[in-house]
C-alpha positions in Angstrom: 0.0 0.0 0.0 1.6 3.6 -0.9 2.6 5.7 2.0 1.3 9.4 1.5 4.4 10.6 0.8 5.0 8.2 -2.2 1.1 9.4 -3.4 2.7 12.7 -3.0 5.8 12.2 -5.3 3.5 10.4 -8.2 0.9 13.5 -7.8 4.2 16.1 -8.5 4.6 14.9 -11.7 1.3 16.4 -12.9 -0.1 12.8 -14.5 -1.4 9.8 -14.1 0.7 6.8 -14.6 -0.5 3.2 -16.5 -0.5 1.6 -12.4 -1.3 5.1 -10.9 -4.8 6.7 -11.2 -6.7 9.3 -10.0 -10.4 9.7 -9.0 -11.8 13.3 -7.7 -14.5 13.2 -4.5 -17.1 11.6 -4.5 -19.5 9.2 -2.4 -19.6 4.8 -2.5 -23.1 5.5 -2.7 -23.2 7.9 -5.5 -24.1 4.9 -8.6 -22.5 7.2 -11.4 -19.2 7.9 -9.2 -18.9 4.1 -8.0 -19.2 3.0 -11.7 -16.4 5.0 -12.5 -14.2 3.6 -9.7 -15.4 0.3 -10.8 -14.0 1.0 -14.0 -10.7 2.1 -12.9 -10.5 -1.0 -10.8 -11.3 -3.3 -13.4 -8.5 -2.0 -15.5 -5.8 -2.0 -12.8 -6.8 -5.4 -12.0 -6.0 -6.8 -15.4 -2.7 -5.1 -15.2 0.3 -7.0 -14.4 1.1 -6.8 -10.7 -2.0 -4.8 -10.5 -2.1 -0.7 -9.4 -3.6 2.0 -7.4 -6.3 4.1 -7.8 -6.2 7.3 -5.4 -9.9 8.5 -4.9 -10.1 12.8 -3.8 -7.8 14.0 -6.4 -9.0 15.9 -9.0 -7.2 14.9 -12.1 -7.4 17.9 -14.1 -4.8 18.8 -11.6 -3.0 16.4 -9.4 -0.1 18.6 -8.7 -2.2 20.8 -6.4 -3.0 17.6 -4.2 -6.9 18.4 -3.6 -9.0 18.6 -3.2 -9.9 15.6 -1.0 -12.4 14.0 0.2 -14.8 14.8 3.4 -15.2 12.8 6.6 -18.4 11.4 4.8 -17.0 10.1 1.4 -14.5 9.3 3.0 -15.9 6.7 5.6 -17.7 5.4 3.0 -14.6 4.1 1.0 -12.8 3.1 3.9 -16.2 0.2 4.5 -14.2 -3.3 2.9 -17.0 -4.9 2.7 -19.3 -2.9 1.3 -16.9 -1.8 -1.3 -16.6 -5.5 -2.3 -19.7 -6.4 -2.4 -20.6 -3.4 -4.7 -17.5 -3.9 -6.7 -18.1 -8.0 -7.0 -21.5 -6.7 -9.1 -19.4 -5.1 -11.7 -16.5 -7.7 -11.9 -16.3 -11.7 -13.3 -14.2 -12.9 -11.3 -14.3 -10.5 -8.2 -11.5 -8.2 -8.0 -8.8 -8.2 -4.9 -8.2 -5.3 -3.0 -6.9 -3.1 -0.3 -8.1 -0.2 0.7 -6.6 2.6 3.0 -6.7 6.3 4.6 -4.0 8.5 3.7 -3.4 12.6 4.5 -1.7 14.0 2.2 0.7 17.5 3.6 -1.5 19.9 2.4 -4.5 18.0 4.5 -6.5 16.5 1.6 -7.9 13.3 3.1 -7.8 10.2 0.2 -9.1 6.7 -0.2 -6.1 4.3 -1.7 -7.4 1.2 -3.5 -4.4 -1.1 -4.1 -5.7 -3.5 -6.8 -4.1 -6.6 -7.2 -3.9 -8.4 -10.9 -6.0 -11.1 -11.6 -5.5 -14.6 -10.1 -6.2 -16.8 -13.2 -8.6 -15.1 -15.4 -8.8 -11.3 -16.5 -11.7 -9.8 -15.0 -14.6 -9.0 -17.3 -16.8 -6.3 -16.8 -20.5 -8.0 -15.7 -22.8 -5.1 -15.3 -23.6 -2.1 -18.2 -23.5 1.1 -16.6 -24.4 4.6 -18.8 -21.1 6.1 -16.7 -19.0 3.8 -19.1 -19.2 0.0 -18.2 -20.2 -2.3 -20.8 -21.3 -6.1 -19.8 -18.6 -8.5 -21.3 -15.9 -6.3 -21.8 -12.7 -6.2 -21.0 -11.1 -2.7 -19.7 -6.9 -2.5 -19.4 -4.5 -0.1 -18.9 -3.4 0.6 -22.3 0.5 1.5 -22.9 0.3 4.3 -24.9 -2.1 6.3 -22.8 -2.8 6.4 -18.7 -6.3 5.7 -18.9 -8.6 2.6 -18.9 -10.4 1.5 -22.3 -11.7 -1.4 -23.6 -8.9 -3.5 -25.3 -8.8 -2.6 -28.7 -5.2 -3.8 -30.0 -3.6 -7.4 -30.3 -1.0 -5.8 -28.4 -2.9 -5.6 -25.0 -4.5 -9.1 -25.7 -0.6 -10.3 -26.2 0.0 -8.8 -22.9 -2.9 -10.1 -21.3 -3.0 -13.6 -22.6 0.9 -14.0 -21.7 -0.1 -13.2 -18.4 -3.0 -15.8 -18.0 -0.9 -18.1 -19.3 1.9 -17.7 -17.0 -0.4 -18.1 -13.9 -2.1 -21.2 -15.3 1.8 -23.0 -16.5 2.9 -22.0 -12.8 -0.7 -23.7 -11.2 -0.1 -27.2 -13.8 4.0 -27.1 -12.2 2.8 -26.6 -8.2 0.1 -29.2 -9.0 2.0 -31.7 -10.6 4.6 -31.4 -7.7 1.7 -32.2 -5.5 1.3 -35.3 -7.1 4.7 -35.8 -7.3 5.9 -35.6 -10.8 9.6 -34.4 -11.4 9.9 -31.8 -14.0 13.1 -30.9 -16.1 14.1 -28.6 -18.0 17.1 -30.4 -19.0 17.7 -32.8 -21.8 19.1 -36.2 -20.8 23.0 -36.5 -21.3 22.7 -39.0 -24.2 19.8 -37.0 -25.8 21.7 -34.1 -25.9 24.6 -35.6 -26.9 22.9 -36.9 -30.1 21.4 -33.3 -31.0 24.5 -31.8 -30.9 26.3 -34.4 -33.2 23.3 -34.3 -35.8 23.6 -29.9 -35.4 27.5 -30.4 -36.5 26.5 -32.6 -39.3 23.7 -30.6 -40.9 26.0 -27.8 -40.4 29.0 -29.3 -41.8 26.8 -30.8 -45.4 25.2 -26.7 -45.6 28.9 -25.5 -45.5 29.4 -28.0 -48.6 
């Protein structure tokens, strides 16, 4: 979870970053606001090693560090599980997530959401919402640009199935180790062996 003065030193750079973004004030219980969040959230999530999304900052102008958000909004983010259970209507799979108080120096009061990525399968979105959410897509943090969008490039479904993929070759190794099957990387000494002699005498007859 970022310490306020880490916040701080992202919010002097006057931009949002692809792991960093930025939400102005606003209530759980306002639908238009939360759909936004869950937005945001949905993209970090799909992100490799996930993100944070700061809520009381106005992005038009994060350098100024404000405004923040009152007692009232505030307590409202800082509620886990309510948060989850309106987030887990907007996600499939349900997100992770932290969530945390911070004060910034010039006394703006935020809500951090650390986002973790995915466990196994990139979160779709599972609820249309006017305020930008459409059922069965699928919203990432795009390279190019610090915002979240629907993916729209093979690049980002590279990036997002190379992920996947990673978590579910790492799940088939831990469980074949539970059932006790040795894995190797390594060729056997005679099989190697034999590939290198047939290498030098393909490359010997090419040199011909």
């Amino acid at each position: 979870m970022l310490r306020a003065e880490e916040i701080e030193e992202v919010l002097r750079g006057g931009y949002e970053l692809r792991g960093f973004e930025l939400k102005g004030p606003g209530s759980r219980e306002d639908a238009h606001f939360f759909a936004k969040v869950a937005r945001a959230v949905l993209g970090l999530g799909n992100l490799r090693d996930g993100g944070h999304l700061i809520l009381g900052i106005d992005d038009a102008d994060p350098a100024a560090m404000g405004p923040g958000l009152d007692a009232d909004d505030l307590a409202s983010w800082l509620a886990y599980d309510d948060v989850a259970r309106k987030l887990a209507t907007y996600a499939d799979p349900p997100v992770r997530f932290a969530v945390a108080e911070r004060v910034l120096s010039r006394g703006a009061m935020v809500a951090v959401l650390e986002v973790f990525e995915f466990d196994d399968i990139p979160h779709l979105c599972a609820k249309d919402h006017p305020a930008g959410l459409r059922k069965g897509a699928l919203y990432v943090r795009p390279r190019k640009v610090p915002e979240t969008s629907e993916i729209a490039s093979s690049v980002e479904m590279r990036e997002i199935l190379d992920l996947a993929t990673e978590k579910a070759l790492r799940a088939f190794v831990e469980r074949a180790q539970r059932a006790g099957v040795e894995l190797s990387t390594q060729r056997p000494p005679e099989q190697s062996a034999a590939d290198d002699d047939r290498y030098e005498s393909e490359r010997g007859r090419a040199w011909q």
